[in-house]
N, C-alpha and C positions, 0 to 999 in steps of 0.2 A: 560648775557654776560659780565656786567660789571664785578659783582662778579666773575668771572672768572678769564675774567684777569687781575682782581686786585692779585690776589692768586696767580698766577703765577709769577708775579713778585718778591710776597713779598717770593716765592720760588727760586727768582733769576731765573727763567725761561723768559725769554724775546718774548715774542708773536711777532713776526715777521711777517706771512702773516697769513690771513681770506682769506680761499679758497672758491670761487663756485665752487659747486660742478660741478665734468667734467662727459661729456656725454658718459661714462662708461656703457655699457648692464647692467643691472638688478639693476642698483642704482635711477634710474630716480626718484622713491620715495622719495628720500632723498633729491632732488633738488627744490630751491626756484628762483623764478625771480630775476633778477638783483636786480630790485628796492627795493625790503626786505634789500636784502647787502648791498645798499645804506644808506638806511634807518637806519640802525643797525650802522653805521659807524658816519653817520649822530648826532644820539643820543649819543654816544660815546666823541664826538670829544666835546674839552670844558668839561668835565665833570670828566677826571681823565687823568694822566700826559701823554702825548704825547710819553712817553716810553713805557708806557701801550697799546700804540693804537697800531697793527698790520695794517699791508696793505691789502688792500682789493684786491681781482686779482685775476683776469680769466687767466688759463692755458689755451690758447688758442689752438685750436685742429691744427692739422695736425705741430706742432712743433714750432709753432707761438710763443711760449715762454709765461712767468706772463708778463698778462697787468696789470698794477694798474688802478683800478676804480674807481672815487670818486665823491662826491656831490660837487659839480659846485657853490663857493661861490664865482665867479663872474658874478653879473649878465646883468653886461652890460658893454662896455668899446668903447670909441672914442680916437680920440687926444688928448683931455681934462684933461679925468680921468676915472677912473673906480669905479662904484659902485660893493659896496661887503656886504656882507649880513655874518654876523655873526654866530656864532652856536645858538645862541639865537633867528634868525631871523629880527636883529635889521639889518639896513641899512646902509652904510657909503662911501662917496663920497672923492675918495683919489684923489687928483692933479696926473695928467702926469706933470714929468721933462722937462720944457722947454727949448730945446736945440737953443743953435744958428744954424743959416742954415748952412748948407754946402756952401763954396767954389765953385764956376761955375767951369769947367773942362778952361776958359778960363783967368782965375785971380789967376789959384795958378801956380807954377813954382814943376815941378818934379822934385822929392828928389834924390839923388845922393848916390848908395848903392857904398861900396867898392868892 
């Protein structure tokens, strides 16, 4: 897959979306679980220019439109911060922005539109 679409690129062809396959009568053969796509995308990612990578996405039946699907490199988040997990599977703990609080509804004074 990589070889792939590395060559397309280097064709100036730009890979855009990685389809699962849709649940079309007589192709079911040709269909793999989510988690393959995942997986494949997964592998992908980190490993050749982010122009190269296409989207991965379910044509959702009944007119639902391309969802995009992706592997979940967060894997945890509070108030704090979020942990993220790299394509390597390395771990990193990134700070939440901490904001001043908000203003009680009884200590600010309404703004005055024209």
């Amino acid at each position: 897959m990589k070889d792939l679409l590395l060559k397309l690129v280097h064709m100036r062809v730009r890979p855009y979306y990685l389809y699962q396959c849709d649940l079309s009568r007589g192709i079911s053969h040709f269909r793999t679980d989510v988690d393959t796509g995942i997986n494949i995308m997964h592998q992908l990612t980190g490993y050749i220019s982010g122009f190269a990578v296409p989207k991965y996405v379910i044509d959702a039946p009944h007119g639902g439109g391309k969802i995009p699907i992706n592997y979940n490199y967060v894997l945890r988040k509070d108030d704090r911060e979020v942990l993220l997990e790299n394509y390597k599977g390395e771990k990193y703990h990134y700070p939440i922005p901490q904001r001043p609080k908000a203003q009680t509804a009884s200590n600010t004074t309404p703004s005055k539109h024209p």
